[in-house]
C-alpha positions in Angstrom: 36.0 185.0 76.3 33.1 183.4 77.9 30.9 185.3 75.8 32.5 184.2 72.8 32.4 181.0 74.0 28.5 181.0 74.3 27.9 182.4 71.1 29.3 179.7 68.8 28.4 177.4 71.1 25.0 178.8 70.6 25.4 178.6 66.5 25.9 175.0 67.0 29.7 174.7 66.6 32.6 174.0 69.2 35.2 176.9 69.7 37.3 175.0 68.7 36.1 174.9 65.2 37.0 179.1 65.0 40.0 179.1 65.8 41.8 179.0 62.4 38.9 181.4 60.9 40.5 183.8 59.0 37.7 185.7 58.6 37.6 186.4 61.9 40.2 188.8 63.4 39.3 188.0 67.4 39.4 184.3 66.0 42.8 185.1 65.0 44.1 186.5 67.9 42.8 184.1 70.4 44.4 181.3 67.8 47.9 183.0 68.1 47.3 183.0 71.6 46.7 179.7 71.9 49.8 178.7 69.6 51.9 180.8 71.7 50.6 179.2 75.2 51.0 175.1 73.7 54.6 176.0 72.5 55.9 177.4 76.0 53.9 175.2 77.6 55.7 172.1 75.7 59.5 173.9 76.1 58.7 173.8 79.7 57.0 170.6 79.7 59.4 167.5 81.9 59.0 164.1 80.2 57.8 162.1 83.4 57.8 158.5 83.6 54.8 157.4 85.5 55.7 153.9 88.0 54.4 150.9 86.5 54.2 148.8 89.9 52.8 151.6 92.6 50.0 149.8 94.2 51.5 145.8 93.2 55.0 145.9 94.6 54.7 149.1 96.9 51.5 151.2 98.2 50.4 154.0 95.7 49.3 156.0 98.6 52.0 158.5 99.2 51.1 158.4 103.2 51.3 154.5 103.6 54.6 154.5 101.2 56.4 156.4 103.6 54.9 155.1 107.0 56.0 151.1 105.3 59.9 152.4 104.4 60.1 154.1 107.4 58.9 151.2 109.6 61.5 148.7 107.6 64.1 151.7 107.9 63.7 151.9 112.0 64.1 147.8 112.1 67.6 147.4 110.3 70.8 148.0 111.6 73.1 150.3 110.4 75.9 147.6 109.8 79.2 148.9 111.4 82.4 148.8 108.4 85.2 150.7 108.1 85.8 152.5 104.9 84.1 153.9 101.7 81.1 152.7 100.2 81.6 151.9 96.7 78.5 150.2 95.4 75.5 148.3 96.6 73.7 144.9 95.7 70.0 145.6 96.8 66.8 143.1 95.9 63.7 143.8 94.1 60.6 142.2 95.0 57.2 143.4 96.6 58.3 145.1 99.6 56.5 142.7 101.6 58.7 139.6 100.7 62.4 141.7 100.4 61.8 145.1 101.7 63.1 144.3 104.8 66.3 143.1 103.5 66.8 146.2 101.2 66.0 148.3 104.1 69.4 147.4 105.5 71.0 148.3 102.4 69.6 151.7 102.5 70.3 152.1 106.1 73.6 152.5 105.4 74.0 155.9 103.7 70.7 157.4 105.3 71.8 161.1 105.8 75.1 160.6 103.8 76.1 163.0 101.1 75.4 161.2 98.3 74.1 163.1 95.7 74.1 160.8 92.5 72.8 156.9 92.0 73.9 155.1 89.1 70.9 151.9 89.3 71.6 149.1 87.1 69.0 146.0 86.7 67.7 143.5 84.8 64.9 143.8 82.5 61.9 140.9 82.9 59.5 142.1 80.2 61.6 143.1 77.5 64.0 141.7 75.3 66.7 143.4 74.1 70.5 142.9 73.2 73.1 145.0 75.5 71.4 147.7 77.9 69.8 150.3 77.9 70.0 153.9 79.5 67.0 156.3 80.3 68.6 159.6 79.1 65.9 162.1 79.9 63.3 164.0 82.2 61.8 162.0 85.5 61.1 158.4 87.3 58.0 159.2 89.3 56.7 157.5 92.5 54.0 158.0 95.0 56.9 160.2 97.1 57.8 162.6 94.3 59.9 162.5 90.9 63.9 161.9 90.7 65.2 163.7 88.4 68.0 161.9 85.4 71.2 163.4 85.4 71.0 163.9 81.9 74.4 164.7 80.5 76.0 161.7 82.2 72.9 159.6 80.5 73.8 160.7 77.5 77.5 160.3 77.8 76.9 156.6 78.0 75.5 155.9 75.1 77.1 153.9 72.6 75.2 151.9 69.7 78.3 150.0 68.4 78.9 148.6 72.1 75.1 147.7 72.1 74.3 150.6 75.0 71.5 152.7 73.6 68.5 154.7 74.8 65.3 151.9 74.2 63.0 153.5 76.4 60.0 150.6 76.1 61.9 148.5 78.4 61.5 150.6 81.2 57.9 151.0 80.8 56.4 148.1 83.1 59.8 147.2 84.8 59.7 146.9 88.3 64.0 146.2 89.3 64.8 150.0 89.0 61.7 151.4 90.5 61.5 149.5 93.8 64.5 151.1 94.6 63.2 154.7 94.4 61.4 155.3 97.7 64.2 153.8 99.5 66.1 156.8 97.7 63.9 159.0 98.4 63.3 158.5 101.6 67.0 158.3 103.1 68.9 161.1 100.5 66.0 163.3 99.7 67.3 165.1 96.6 69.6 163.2 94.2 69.7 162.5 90.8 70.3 159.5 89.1 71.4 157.6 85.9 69.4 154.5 85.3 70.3 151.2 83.1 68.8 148.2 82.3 70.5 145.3 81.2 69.2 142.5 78.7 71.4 140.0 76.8 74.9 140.8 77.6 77.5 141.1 75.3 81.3 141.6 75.3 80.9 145.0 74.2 78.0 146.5 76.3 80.1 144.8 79.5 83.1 146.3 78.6 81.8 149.7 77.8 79.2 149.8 81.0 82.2 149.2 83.0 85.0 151.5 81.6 82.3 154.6 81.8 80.6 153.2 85.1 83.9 153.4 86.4 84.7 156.6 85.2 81.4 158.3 87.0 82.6 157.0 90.5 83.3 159.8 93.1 82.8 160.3 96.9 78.9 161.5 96.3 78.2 158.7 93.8 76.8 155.9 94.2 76.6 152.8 92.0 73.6 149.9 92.9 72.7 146.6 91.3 69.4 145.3 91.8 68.9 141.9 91.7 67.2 138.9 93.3 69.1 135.8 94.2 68.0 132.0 93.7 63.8 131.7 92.4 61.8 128.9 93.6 63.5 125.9 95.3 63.4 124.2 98.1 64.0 126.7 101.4 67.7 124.9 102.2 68.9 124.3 99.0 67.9 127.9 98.3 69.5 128.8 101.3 72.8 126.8 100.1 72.9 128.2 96.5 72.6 131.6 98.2 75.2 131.1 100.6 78.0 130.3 98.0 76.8 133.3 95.6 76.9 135.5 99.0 80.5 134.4 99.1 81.4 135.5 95.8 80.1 138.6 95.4 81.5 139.3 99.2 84.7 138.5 97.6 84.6 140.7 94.6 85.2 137.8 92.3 84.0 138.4 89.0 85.6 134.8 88.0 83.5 132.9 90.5 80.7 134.9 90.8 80.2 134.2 86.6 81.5 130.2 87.1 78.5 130.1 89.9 75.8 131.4 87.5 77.3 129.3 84.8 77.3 125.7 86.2 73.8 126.6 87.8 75.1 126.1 91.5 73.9 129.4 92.2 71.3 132.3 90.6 70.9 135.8 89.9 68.4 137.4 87.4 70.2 140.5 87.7 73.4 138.9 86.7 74.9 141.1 84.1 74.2 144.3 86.3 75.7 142.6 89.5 78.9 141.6 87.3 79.2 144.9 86.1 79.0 146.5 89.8 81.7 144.1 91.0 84.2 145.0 88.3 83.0 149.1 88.7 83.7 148.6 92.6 87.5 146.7 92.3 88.3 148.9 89.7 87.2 152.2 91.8 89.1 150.4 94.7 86.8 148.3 96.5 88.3 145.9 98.3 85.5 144.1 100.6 82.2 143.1 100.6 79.9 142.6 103.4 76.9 140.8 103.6 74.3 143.2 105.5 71.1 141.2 105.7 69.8 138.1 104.0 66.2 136.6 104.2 64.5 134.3 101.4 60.3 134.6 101.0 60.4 131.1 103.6 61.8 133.6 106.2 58.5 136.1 105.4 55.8 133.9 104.2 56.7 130.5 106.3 56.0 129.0 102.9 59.7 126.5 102.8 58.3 125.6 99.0 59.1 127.7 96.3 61.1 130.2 97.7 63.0 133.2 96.4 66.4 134.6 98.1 67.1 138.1 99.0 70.3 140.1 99.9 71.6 143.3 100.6 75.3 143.7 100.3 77.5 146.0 100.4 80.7 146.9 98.4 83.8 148.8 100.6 86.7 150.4 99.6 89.1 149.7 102.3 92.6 150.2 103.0 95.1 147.8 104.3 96.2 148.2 107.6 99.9 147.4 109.5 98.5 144.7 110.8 97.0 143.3 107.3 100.5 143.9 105.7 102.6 142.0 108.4 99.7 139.4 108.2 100.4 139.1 104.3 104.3 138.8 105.0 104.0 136.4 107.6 102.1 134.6 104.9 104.9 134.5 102.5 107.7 134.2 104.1 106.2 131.5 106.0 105.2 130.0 103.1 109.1 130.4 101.3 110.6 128.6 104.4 108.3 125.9 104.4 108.7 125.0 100.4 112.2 125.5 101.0 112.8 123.6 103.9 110.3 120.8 103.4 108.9 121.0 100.0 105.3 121.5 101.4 102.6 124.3 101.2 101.9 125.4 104.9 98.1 125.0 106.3 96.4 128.7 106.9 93.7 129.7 108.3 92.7 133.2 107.2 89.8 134.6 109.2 90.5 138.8 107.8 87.9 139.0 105.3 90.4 141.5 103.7 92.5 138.7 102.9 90.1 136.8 101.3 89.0 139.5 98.4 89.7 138.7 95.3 93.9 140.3 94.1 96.4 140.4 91.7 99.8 140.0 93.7 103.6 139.9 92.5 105.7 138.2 95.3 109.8 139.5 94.9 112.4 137.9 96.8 115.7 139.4 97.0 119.2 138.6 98.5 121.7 140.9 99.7 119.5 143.5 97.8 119.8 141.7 94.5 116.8 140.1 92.7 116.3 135.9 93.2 112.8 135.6 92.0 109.8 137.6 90.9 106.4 135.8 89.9 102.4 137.2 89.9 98.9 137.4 88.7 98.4 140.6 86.7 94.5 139.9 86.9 92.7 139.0 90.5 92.3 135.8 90.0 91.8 134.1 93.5 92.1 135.4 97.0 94.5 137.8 97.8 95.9 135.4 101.0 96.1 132.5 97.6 97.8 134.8 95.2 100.7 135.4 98.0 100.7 131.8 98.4 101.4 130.5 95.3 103.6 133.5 93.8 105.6 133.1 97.1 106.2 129.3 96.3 106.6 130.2 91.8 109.1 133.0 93.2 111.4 131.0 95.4 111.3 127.7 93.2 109.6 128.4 89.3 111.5 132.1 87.9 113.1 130.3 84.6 115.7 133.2 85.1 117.3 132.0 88.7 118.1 128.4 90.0 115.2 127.3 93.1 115.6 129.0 96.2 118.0 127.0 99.0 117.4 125.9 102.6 120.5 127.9 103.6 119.8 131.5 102.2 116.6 131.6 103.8 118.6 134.0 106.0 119.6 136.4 104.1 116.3 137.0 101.7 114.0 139.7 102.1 110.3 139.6 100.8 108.2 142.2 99.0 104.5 141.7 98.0 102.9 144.3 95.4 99.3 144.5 95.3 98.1 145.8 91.7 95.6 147.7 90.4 93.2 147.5 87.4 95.1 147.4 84.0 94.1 150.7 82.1 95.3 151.1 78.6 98.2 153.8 78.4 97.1 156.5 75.6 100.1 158.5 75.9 103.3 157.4 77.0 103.9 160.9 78.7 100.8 160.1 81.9 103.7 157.4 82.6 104.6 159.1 86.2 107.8 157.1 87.2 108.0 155.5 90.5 104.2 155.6 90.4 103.3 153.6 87.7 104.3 150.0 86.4 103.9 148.9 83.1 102.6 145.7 80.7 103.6 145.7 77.2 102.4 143.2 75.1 103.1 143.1 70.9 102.2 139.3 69.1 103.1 136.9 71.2 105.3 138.7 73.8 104.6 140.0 76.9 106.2 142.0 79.7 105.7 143.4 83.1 107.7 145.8 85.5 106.4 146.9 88.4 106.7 150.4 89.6 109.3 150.3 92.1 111.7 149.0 89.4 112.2 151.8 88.2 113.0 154.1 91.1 115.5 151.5 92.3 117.4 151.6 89.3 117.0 155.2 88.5 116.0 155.0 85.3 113.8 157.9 83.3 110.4 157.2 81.4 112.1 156.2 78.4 114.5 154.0 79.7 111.6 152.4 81.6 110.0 151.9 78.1 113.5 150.2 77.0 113.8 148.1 79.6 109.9 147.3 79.5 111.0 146.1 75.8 114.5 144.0 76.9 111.8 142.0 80.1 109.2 141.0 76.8 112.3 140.1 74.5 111.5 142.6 72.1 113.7 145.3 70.1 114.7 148.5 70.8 111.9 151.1 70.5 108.9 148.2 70.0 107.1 150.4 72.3 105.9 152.6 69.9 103.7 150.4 68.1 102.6 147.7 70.8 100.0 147.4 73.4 100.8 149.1 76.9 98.8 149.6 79.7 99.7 151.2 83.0 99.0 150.4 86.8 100.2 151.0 89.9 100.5 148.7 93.0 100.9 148.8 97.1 104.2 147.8 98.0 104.6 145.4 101.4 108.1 144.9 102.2 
C-alpha cells in the first residue's frame, strides 16, 4: 500500500486520483475496498450533537466540569418530602450565577432509579411556531454523550399540532444543555427525550401534554428549564419571583399563565413550565416545593439588573387521615356557619396540600338521601377554596332542593370527592363502574355523575350511561353520539 502510495505520488498525482482507474485492477480493488469501509463506517456512524456553550456557561475541561458540579452537588441539601417526584423546574444560566440553585434540584434524585429525562425549554436563538423534538443519535458534553431515546422522540411528533423535528434550534441553545452534566453526574446512564419550545400554540400544548403525560412512569422523569424574572431591581425581582414561586408551588396552570400575562411575574421558559405543571397534575402530582431560590444579586452582590433562579420540585403525594378530616372539618364547618349565620367562616390553612390547585364536588345528604351536590370539574383554585365554596353552593345554590336549614344540620352527612384529570372516553366499554364517573356533554347540555353514584344505586354501565343522559336533560340513548369523558375521584366521607 505504501508503495503504491509512493509511486503515484512520485508520477505527480494524489492516490486519490486512481482510485476509480479502470485500467487498473489493484486500483479497482483498493476502490471497492474503500467503498466497502465508508458505507459500514457511515451505518455505524452515531449522529452527535456537539455542545454549543462548553467553555461560556460551563468549563469545557472534562476535569474542572466535574470537580464544579460536584462542589455545588456537596453544598445543597437533599430537601426532605414525602412522596413521588413527578417533575422538576430547574434554571439555566452560567453555572456560576444559577448553578448552585439547580444543584439542589439535582440533589434530589442523585442515586435514584431514574432511567429516562424528558427536558423541555425554551429556545432564545431561534424562532419557530410550536416545539420541537430532537429525534435522533446524541447531546454531547465535556462528561460524555446522552444518548435520545429515539422511539419515544419519534412518537411525539406531530406536524398538524405544530410538534416537529427542526433540528437548527437546538444548534447554539444553551436551556437543554446546562442541564446535562447535572444528569450526568447524579444518574450516570439514562436516556432522554429533548424539546424545545417557541411560539405556543393551542395545538402543540395540547398535544405536548397528552403524550408527555402518557411517557410518565416511576423511572421517568419530566424537567422544565427555565429562568424566572430578567433584569430588575433585586426586591422587586425578589417580589415578582415570590408570587410566580407560589404558583407553580401550587400547580396552578390558571395563575401561573394570569401571572405571566398581566406582567406581575416572568418566565422565559413559560410554555415548557406550563406544560410540566399540567404533565405533573395530570400524572398525579399534587404539591410543589420550592427547594432553593437565589437571583444573580445573591451571587454577584450586583442588586441592579438582576436575574431570578429556582429549583422546584413537583410531588405526587397522597392524602393522609389527617388531611381528609382536615378537609371535612372544613366543610362542615363551613355548612353550619352559612347555615346558621349566613357567613363564610375565617381559615387559616397552613398544609400546603391544601393549598394545591383541585377540582372538588361537595354532597350533602340527609337520612342517606341526596340534599345538595355542587363542584368544579377543572382545578380551578385551591383545593381548601373549592371545599369552601361547593360546601356553601351545596347547602344553599342546587336549583334541584330548597337551601339547607338551621335545624337539619343534625342529621346531614358530608362527602367531598376529589377528581381527576378529564380524559376523553374512546370506548364506552373501559367505563369500570364504581371506579369511574362520567361527563357527557352534546350542544349545549352538560352532565356529571360521579363514581360512587353508581355503586349506591346499583346500576350497570349502561344504565349509568342512561342516567348520565336523564342528569344533562337529554334523550334516551344521546350517549352514542355526544362527547364523554371519564374520571375517577377520592372520596372523603
Amino acid at each position: 500500500m505504501k508503495t503504491y502510495q509512493k509511486n503515484v505520488i512520485a508520477r505527480g498525482q494524489s492516490p486519490r486520483s486512481n482510485l476509480f482507474c479502470w485500467k487498473q485492477p489493484y486500483s479497482l480493488l483498493f476502490a471497492l475496498f474503500l467503498l466497502i469501509t465508508v458505507l459500514v463506517s457511515n451505518g455505524c456512524t452515531e449522529d452527535i450533537k456537539e455542545p454549543a456553550v462548553a467553555g461560556i456557561f460551563y468549563p469545557s475541561d472534562p476535569g474542572e466540569l466535574k470537580k464544579t458540579v460536584d462542589g455545588f452537588l456537596s453544598k445543597a441539601e437533599k430537601v426532605k418530602a414525602d412522596g413521588k417526584l413527578i417533575a422538576l423546574i430547574s434554571p439555566h444560566a452560567g453555572y456560576k450565577y444559577s448553578g448552585q440553585v439547580a444543584a439542589f434540584g439535582y440533589k434530589q434524585i442523585k442515586e435514584s432509579s431514574i432511567n429516562k429525562i424528558i427536558l423541555i425549554g425554551p429556545s432564545h436563538r431561534v424562532s419557530f411556531k410550536g416545539a420541537s423534538v430532537y429525534i435522533k443519535g446524541s447531546f454531547k458534553t465535556p462528561l460524555g454523550n446522552v444518548k435520545i431515546d429515539e422511539k419515544l422522540a419519534k412518537e411525539i411528533l406531530n406536524e398538524a399540532a405544530d410538534v416537529r423535528f427542526f433540528p437548527d434550534a437546538f444548534e447554539k441553545e444553551h436551556s437543554l444543555e446546562v442541564q446535562l452534566p447535572f444528569l450526568q453526574t447524579v444518574l450516570g446512564d439514562f436516556t432522554m427525550v429533548p424539546v424545545l419550545t417557541g411560539s405556543p400554540t393551542r395545538q402543540a400544548f395540547e398535544h405536548l401534554v397528552s403524550n408527555l403525560t402518557d411517557l410518565i412512569d416511576e423511572r421517568t422523569l419530566l424537567i422544565a428549564s427555565t429562568d424566572l424574572s430578567h433584569y430588575h431591581e433585586y426586591q422587586k425581582a425578589k417580589d415578582m419571583d415570590s408570587k410566580i414561586i407560589s404558583s407553580i408551588e401550587r400547580l396552578s396552570v390558571i395563575d401561573t399563565e394570569r401571572l405571566l400575562r398581566t406582567g406581575e411575574a416572568e418566565l422565559c421558559g413559560a410554555f415548557p413550565v406550563l406544560i410540566t405543571i399540567e404533565v405533573a397534575r395530570r400524572s398525579g402530582a399534587n404539591l410543589g416545593l420550592l427547594l432553593r431560590y437565589e437571583n444573580s444579586g445573591d451571587v454577584t452582590g450586583e442588586k441592579s439588573n438582576v436575574v431570578g433562579y429556582s429549583s422546584i420540585g413537583l410531588f405526587k403525594n397522597i392524602l393522609t387521615d389527617s388531611d381528609k378530616a382536615e378537609l371535612l372539618t372544613i366543610a362542615r364547618n363551613t355548612v353550619a356557619e352559612y347555615v346558621t349565620n349566613g357567613k363564610t367562616p375565617a381559615i387559616e390553612i397552613r398544609n400546603p396540600k391544601l393549598k394545591s390547585d383541585g377540582a372538588v364536588f361537595v354532597t350533602i345528604k340527609k337520612n342517606d338521601s341526596l340534599r345538595g351536590c355542587i363542584g368544579h370539574i377543572q382545578p380551578i383554585m385551591p383545593l381548601y377554596q373549592s371545599v369552601v365554596k361547593n360546601a356553601i353552593a351545596a347547602c344553599s345554590g342546587d336549583p334541584r332542593f330548597p337551601p339547607l336549614r338551621k335545624e337539619e344540620l343534625e342529621d346531614i352527612e358530608v362527602e367531598i370527592s376529589i377528581l381527576s384529570h378529564l380524559n376523553t372516553l374512546k370506548n364506552v366499554n373501559d367505563i369500570q363502574v364504581g371506579k369511574h364517573g362520567l361527563v357527557i356533554r352534546k350542544g349545549l347540555q352538560r352532565g356529571l355523575l360521579l363514581p360512587q353514584v353508581a355503586t349506591e344505586n346499583g346500576w350497570d354501565r349502561e344504565t349509568f350511561l342512561e342516567q348520565l343522559c336523564v342528569k344533562a336533560g337529554l334523550p334516551h340513548g344521546a350517549w352514542k353520539n355526544a362527547e364523554l369523558y371519564i374520571f375517577t375521584a377520592e372520596s372523603i366521607k
